[in-house]
Short mmCIF file of the C-alpha atoms (twelve columns), coordinates in Angstrom:
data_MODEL
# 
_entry.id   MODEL 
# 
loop_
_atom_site.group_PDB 
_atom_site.id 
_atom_site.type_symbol 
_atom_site.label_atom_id 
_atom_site.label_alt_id 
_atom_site.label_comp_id 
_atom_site.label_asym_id 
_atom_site.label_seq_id 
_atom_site.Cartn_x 
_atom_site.Cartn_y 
_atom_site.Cartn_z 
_atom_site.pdbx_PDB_model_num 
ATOM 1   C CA . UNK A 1   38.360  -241.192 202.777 1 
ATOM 2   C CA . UNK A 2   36.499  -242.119 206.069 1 
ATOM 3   C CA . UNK A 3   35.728  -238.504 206.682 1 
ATOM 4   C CA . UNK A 4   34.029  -238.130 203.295 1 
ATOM 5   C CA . UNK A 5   32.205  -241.099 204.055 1 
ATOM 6   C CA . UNK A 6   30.774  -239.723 207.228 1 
ATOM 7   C CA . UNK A 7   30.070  -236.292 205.866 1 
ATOM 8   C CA . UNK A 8   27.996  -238.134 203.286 1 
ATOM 9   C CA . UNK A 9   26.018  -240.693 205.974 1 
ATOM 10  C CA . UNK A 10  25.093  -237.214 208.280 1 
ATOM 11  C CA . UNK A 11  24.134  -235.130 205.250 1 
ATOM 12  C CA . UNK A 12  21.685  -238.336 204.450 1 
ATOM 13  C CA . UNK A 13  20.786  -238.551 207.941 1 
ATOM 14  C CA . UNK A 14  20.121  -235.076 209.452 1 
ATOM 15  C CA . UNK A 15  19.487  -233.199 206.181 1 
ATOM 16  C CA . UNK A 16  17.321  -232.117 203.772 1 
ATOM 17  C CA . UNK A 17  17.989  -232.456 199.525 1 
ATOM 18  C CA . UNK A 18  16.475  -229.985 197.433 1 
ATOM 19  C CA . UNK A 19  13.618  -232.246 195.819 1 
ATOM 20  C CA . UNK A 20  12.174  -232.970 199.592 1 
ATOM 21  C CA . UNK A 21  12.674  -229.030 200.900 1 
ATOM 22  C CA . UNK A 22  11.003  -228.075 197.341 1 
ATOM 23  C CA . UNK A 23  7.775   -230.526 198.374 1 
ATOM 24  C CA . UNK A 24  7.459   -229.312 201.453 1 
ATOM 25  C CA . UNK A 25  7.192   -225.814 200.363 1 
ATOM 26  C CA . UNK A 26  4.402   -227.037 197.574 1 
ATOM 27  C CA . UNK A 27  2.275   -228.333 200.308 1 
ATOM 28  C CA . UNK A 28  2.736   -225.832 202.851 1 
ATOM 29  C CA . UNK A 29  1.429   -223.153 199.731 1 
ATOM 30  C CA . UNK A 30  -1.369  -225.321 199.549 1 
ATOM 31  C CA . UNK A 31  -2.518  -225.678 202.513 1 
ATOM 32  C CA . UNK A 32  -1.897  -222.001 203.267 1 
ATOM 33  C CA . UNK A 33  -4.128  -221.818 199.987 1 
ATOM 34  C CA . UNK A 34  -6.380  -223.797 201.308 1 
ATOM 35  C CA . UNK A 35  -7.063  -221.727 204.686 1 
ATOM 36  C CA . UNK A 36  -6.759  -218.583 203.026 1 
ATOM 37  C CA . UNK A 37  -9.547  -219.727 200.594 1 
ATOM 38  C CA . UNK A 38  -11.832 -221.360 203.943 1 
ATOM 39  C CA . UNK A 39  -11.042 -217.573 205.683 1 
ATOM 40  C CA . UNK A 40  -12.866 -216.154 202.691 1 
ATOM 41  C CA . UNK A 41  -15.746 -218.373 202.351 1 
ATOM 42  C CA . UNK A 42  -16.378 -217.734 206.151 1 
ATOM 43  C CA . UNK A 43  -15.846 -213.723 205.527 1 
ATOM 44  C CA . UNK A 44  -18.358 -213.943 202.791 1 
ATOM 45  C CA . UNK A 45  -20.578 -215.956 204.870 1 
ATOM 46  C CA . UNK A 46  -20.131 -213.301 207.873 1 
ATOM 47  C CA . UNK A 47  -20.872 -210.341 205.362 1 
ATOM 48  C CA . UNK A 48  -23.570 -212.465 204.056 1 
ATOM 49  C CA . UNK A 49  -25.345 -212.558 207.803 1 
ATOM 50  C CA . UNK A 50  -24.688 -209.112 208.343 1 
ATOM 51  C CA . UNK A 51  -26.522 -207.877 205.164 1 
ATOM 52  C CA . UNK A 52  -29.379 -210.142 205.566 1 
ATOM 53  C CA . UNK A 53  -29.487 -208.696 209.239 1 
ATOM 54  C CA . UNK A 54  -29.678 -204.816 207.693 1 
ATOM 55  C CA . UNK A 55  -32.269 -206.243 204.905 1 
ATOM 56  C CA . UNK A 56  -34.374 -207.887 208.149 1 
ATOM 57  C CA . UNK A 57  -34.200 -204.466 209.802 1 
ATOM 58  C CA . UNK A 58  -35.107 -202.565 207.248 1 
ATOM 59  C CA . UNK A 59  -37.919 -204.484 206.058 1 
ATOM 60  C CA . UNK A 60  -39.533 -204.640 209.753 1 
ATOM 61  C CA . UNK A 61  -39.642 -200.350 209.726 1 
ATOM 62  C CA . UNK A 62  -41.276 -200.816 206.199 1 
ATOM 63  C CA . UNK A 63  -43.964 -203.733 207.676 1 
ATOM 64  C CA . UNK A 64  -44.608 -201.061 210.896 1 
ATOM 65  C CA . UNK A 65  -45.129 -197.941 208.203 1 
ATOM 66  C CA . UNK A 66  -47.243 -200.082 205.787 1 
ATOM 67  C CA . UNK A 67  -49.578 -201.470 208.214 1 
ATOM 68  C CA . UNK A 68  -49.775 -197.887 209.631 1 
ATOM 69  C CA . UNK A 69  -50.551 -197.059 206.399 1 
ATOM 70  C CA . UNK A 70  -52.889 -199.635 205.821 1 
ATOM 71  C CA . UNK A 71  -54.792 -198.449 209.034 1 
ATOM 72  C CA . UNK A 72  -54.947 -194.728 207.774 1 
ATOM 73  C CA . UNK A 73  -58.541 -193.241 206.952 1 
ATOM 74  C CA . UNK A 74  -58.312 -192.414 203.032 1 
ATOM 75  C CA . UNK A 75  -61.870 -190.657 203.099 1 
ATOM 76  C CA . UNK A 76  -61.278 -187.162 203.381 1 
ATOM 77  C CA . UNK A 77  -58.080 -187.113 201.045 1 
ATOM 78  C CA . UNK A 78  -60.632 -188.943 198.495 1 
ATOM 79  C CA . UNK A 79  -63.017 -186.410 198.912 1 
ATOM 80  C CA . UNK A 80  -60.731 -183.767 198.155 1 
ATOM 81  C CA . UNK A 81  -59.647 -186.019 194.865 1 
ATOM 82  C CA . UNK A 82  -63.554 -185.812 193.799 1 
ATOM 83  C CA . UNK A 83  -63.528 -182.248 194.352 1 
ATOM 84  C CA . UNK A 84  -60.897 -181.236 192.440 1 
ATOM 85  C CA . UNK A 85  -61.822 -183.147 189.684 1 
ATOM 86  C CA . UNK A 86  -65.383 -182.129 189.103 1 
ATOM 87  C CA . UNK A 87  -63.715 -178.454 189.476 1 
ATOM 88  C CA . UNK A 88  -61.277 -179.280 186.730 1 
ATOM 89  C CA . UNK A 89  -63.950 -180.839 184.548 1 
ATOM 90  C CA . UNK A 90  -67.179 -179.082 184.736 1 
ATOM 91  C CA . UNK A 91  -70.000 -181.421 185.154 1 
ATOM 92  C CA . UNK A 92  -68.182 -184.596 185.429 1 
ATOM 93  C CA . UNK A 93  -70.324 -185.836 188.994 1 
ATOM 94  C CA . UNK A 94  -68.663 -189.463 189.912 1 
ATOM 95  C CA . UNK A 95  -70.669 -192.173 189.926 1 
ATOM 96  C CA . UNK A 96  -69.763 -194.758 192.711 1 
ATOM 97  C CA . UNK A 97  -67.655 -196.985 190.949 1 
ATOM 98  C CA . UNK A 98  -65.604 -193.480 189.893 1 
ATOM 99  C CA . UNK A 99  -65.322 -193.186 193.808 1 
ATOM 100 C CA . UNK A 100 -64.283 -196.555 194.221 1 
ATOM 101 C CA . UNK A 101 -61.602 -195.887 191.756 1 
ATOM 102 C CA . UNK A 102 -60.404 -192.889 192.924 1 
ATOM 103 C CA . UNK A 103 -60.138 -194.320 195.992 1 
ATOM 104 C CA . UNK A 104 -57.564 -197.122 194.675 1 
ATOM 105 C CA . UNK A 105 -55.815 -194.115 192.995 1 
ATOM 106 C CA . UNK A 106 -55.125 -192.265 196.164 1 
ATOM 107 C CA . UNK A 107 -54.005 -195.247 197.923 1 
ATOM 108 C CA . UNK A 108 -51.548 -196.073 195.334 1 
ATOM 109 C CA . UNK A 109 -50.341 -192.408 195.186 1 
ATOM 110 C CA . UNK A 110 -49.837 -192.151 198.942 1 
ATOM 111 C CA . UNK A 111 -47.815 -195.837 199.027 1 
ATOM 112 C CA . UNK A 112 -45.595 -194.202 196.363 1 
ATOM 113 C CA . UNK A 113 -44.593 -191.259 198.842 1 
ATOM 114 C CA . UNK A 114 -44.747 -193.588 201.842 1 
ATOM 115 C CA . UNK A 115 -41.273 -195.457 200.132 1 
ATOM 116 C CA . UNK A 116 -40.310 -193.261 197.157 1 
ATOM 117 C CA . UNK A 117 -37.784 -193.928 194.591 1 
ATOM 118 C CA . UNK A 118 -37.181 -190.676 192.903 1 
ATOM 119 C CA . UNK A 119 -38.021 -187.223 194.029 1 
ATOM 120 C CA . UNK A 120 -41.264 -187.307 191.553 1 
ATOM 121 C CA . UNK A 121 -43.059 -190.085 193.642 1 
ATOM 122 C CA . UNK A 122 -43.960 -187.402 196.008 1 
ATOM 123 C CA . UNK A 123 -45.168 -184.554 194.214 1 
ATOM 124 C CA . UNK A 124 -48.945 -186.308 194.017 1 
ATOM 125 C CA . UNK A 125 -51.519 -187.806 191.322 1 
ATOM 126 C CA . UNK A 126 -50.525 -184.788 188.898 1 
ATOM 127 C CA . UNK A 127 -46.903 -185.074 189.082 1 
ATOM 128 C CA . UNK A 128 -46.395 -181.354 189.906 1 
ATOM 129 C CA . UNK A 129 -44.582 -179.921 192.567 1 
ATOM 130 C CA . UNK A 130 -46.288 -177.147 194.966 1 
ATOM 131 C CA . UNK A 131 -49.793 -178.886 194.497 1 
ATOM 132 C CA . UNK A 132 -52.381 -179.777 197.721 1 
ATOM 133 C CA . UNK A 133 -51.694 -183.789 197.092 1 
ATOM 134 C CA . UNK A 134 -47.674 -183.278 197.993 1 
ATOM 135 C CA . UNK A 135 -45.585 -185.114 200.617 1 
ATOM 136 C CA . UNK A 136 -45.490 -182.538 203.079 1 
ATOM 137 C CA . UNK A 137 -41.484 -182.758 203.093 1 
ATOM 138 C CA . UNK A 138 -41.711 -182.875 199.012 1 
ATOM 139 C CA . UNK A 139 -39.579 -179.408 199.505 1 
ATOM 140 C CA . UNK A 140 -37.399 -180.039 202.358 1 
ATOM 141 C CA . UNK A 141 -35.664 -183.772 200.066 1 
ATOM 142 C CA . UNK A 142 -35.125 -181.795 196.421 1 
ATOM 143 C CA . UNK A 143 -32.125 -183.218 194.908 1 
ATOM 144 C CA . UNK A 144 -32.125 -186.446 197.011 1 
ATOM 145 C CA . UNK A 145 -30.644 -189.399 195.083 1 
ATOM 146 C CA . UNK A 146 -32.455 -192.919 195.475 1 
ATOM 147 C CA . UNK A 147 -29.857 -194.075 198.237 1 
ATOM 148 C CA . UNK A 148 -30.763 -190.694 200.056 1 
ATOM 149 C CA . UNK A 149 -34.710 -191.294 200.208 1 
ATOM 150 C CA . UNK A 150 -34.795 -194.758 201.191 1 
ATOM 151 C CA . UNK A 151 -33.111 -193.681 204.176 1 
ATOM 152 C CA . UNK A 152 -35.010 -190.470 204.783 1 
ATOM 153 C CA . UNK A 153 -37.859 -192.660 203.847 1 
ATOM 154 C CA . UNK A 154 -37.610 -195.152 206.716 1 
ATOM 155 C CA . UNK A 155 -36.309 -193.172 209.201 1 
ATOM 156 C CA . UNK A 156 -38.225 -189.621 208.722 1 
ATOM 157 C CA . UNK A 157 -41.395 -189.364 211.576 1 
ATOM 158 C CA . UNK A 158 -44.258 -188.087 209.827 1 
ATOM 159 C CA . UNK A 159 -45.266 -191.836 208.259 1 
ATOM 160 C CA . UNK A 160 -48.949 -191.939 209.523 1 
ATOM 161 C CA . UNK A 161 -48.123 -191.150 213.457 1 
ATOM 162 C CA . UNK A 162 -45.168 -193.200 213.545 1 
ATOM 163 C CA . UNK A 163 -42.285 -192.239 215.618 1 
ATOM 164 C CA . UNK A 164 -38.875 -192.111 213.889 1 
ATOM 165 C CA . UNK A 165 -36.967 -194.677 213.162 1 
ATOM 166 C CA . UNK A 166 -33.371 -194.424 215.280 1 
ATOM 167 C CA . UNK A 167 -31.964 -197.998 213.352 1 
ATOM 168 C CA . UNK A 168 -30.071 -198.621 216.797 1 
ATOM 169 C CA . UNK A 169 -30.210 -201.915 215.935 1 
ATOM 170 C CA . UNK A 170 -28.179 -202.098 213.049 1 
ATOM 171 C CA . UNK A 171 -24.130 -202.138 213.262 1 
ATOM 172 C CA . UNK A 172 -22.436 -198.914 212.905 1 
ATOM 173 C CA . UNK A 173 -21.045 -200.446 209.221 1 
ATOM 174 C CA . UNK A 174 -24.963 -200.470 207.842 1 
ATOM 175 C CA . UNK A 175 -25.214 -196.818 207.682 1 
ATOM 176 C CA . UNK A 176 -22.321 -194.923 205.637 1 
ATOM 177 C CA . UNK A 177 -22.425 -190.980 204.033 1 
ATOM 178 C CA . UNK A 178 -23.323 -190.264 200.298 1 
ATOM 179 C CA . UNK A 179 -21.408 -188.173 198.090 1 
ATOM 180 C CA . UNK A 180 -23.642 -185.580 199.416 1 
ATOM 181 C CA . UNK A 181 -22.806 -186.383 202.826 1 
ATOM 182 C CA . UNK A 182 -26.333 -187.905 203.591 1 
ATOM 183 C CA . UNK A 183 -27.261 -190.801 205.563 1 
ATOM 184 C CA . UNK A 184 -27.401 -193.781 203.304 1 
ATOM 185 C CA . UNK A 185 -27.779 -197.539 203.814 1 
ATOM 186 C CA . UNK A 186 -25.215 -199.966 202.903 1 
ATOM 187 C CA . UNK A 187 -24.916 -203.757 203.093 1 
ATOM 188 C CA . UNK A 188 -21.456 -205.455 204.225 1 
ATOM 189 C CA . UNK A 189 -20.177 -204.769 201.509 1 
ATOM 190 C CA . UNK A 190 -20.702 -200.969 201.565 1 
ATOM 191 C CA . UNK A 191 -22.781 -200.788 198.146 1 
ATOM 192 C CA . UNK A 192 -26.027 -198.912 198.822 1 
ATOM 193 C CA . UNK A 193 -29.176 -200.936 199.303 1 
ATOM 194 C CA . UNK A 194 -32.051 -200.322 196.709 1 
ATOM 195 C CA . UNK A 195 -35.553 -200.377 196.869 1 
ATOM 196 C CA . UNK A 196 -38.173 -201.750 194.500 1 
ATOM 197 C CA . UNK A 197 -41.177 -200.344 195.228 1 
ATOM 198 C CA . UNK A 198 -43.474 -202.200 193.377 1 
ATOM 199 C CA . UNK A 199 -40.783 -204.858 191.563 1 
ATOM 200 C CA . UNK A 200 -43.626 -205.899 189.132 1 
ATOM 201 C CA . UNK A 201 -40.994 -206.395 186.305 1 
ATOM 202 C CA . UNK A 202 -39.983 -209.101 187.678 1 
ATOM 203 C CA . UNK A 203 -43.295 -211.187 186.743 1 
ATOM 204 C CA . UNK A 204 -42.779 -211.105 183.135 1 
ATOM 205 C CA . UNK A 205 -41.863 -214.358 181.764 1 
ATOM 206 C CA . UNK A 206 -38.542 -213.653 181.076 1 
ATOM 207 C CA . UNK A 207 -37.276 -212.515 184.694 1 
ATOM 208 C CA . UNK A 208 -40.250 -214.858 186.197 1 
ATOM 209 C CA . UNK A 209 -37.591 -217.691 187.531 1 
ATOM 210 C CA . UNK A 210 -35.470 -214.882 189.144 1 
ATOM 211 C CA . UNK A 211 -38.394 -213.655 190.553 1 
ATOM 212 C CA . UNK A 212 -38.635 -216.379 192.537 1 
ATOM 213 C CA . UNK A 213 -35.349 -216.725 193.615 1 
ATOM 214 C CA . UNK A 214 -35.440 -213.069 194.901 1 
ATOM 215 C CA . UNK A 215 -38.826 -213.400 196.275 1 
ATOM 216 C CA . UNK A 216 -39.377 -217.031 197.580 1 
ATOM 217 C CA . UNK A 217 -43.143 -218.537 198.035 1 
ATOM 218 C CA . UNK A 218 -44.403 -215.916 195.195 1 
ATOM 219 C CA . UNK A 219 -47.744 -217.012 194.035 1 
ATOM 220 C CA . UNK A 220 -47.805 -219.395 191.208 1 
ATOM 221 C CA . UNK A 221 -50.560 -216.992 189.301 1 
ATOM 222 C CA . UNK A 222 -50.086 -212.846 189.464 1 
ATOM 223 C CA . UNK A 223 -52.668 -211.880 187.788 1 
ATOM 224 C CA . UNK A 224 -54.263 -209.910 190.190 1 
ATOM 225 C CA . UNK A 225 -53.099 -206.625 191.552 1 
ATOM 226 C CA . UNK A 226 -53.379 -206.923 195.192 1 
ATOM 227 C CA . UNK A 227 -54.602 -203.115 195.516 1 
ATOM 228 C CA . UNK A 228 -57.222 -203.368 192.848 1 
ATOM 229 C CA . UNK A 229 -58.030 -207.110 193.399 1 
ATOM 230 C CA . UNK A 230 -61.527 -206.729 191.126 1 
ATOM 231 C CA . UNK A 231 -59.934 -204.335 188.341 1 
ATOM 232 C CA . UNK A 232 -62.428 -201.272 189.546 1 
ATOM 233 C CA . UNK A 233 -59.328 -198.855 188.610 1 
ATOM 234 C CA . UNK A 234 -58.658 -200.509 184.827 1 
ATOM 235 C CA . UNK A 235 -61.765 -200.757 184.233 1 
ATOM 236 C CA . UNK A 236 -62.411 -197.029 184.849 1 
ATOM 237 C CA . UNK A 237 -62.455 -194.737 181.990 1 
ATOM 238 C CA . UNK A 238 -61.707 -191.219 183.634 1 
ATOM 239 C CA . UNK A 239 -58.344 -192.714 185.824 1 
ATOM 240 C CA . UNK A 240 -57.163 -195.581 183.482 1 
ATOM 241 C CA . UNK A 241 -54.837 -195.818 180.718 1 
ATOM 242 C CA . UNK A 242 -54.740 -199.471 180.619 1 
ATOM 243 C CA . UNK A 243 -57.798 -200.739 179.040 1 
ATOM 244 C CA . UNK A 244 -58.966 -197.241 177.857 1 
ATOM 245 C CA . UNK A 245 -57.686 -193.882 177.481 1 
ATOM 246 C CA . UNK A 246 -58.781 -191.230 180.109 1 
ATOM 247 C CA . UNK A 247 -61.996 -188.981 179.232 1 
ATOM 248 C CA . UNK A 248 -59.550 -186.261 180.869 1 
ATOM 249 C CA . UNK A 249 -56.661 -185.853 183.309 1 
ATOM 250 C CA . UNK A 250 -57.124 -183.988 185.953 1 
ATOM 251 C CA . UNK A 251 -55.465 -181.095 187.902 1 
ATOM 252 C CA . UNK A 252 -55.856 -181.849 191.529 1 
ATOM 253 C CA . UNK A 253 -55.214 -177.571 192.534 1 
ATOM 254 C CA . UNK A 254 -58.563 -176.514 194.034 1 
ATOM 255 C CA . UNK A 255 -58.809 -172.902 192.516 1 
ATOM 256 C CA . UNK A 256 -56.877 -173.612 188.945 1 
ATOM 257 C CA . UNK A 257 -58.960 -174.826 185.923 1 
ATOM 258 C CA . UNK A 258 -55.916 -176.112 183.617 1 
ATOM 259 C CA . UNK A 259 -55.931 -179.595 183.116 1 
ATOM 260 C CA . UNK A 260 -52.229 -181.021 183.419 1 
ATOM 261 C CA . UNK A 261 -52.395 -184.361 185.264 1 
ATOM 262 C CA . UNK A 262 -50.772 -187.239 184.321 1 
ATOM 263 C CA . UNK A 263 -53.987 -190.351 184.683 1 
ATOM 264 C CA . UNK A 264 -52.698 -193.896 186.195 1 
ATOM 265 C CA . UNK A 265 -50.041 -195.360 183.964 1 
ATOM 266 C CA . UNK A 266 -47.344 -198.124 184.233 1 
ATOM 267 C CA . UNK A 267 -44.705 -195.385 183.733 1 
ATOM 268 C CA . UNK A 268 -45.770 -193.742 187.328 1 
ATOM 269 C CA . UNK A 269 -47.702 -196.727 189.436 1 
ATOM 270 C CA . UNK A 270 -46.866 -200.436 187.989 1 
ATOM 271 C CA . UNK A 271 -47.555 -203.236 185.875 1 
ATOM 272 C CA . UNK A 272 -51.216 -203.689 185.714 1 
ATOM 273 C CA . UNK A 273 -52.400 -207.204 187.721 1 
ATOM 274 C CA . UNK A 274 -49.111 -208.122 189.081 1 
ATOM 275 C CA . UNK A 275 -48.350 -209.177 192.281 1 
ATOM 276 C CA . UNK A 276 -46.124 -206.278 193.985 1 
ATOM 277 C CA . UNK A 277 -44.596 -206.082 197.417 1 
ATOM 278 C CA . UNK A 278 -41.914 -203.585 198.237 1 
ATOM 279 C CA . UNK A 279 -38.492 -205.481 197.866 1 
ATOM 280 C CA . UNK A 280 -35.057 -204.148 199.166 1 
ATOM 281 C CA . UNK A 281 -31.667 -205.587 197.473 1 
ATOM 282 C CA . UNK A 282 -28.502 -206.097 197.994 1 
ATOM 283 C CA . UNK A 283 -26.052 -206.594 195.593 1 
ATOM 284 C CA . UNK A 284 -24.335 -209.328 197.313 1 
ATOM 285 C CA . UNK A 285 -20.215 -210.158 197.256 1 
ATOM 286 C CA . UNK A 286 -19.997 -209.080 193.522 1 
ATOM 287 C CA . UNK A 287 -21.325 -205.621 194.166 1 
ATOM 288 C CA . UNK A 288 -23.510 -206.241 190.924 1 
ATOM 289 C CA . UNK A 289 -27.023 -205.140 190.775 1 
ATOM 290 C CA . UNK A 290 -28.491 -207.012 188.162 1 
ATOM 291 C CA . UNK A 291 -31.936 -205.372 188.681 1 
ATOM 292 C CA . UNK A 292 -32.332 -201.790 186.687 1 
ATOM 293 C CA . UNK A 293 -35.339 -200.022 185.956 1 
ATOM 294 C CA . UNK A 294 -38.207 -198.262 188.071 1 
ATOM 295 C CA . UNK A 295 -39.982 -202.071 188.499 1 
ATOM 296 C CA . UNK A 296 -37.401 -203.878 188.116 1 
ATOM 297 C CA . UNK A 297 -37.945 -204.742 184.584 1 
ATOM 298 C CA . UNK A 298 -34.241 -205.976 183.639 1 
ATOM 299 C CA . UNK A 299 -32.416 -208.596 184.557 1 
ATOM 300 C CA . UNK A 300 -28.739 -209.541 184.289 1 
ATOM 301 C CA . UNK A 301 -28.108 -213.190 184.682 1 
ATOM 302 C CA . UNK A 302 -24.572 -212.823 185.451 1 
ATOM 303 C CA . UNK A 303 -25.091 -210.439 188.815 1 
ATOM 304 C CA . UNK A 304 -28.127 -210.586 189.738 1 
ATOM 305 C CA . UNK A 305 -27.280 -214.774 191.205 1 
ATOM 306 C CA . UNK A 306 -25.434 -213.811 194.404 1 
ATOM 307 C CA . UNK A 307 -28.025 -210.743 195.187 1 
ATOM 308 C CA . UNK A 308 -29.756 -210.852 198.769 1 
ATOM 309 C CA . UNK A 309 -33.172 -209.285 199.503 1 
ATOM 310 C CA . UNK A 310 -35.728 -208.724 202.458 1 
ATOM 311 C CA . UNK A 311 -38.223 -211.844 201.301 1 
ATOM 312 C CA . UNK A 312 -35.495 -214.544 201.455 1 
ATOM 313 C CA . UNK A 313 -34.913 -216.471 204.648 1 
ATOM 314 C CA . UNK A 314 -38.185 -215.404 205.539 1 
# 
């Protein structure tokens, strides 16, 4: 009887019953719950920097090409325009708000093959391939997807007497292969980055608030097309097909007479009067988009939240 007695007193005094080792193993899960969850928020928040690191890059090789750009002597390319045309419709002189126009034209034309999109942004005003107004490379990219050309695009040395772009800065992680086995650009998450050119879809009034969201400090009022600021190329009638249609299109190959030009449209510029600036996205730690079309015209509410872009942070 007195050894039972003392079995009992050490098995209350040294051990453990079941209920107490079964709480201690419900709050050492949560707690490891608990850490495991803080290790991800901090991941996230690590991948987070990195991206927005890329997206700074990125967006400081487009700001040295643009102002390059911006720099650049349109005169003689313009001239060329005005010859062509008048070659391609007999007797139609410009006046000088047609030069003024076709000015605006060019200078759209050449931003579009400065940071294409598709493989069409840089076969010129006419849309054809093996014509005078080409990218010089036009040939050399065939059959690059969008991924492909943003890089070639940003790292690729003819951009108005710019050296190439090495992206030394950037980790090793920011640049990955294609299925083609191209250079592409990736965020931390290793989903290609995308470019919006001109992301005018974004001011309609249904994608307007995440419009500002992607692209804090936008203007309050975008009705005004920062290229065309007075509305000299919609108010044209030969370039236009926003307030008017064309008199013609044009063909902008010197010797040929056949008129088979596409004229300035949403479909290959942007949204007329809308405030534009070239935007670069990530898709952020869902690996959602959100954003589809040429100007961003669509939206999805449920992916596009957690995306990161080159304006924020700024």
């Amino acid at each position: 009887m007195q050894a039972t007695r003392t079995s009992r007193a050490l098995a209350r005094s040294g051990g453990f019953t079941l209920v107490e080792l079964l709480v201690v193993m419900v709050i050492i899960a949560i707690l490891a719950g608990l850490g495991i969850g803080l290790l991800g928020t901090s991941g996230t928040q690590a991948r987070v920097a990195q991206t927005q690191t890329t997206l700074k890059y990125m967006d400081a090789i487009m700001g040295q090409r643009t102002e390059a750009f911006r720099a650049t002597d349109l005169t003689k390319i313009v001239e060329q325009f005005e010859k062509a045309y008048e070659a391609a419709n007999m007797g139609a002189a410009f006046t000088a708000q047609d030069r003024k126009a076709a000015e605006i034209l060019v200078r759209k034309n050449l931003f579009r093959q400065l940071f294409p999109t598709k493989i069409e942004d840089l076969y010129g005003m006419d849309g054809v391939s093996g014509t005078w107004d080409d990218h010089p490379q036009a040939m050399t990219v065939s059959g690059y997807t969008e991924p492909e050309l943003l890089y070639w695009a940003l790292t690729d040395g003819t951009a108005y007497g710019l050296s190439p772009a090495t992206l030394d800065g950037l980790p090793s992680s920011s640049i990955a292969q294609s299925a083609n086995g191209r250079n592409i650009l990736v965020d931390a998450w290793g989903t290609p980055i995308q470019l919006f050119r001109w992301p005018t879809g974004l001011m309609s009034s249904a994608n307007r608030a995440y419009a500002k969201a992607l692209i804090p400090g936008l203007p309050s009022t975008t009705n005004k097309d920062p290229d065309d600021p007075l509305g000299v190329l919609e108010k044209n009638k030969r370039f236009s097909n926003f307030a008017t249609p064309p008199v013609s299109t044009f063909d902008l190959r010197l010797a040929m007479s056949t008129i088979s030009a596409k004229a300035f449209s949403e479909a290959d510029y942007h949204e007329r009067q809308a405030f534009h600036t070239p935007l670069l996205v990530s898709a952020g730690p869902d690996r959602g988009m959100g954003i589809t079309g040429d100007h961003a015209d669509n939206v999805d509410a449920a992916t596009v939240s957690d995306n990161i872009t080159n304006r924020q942070g700024r």
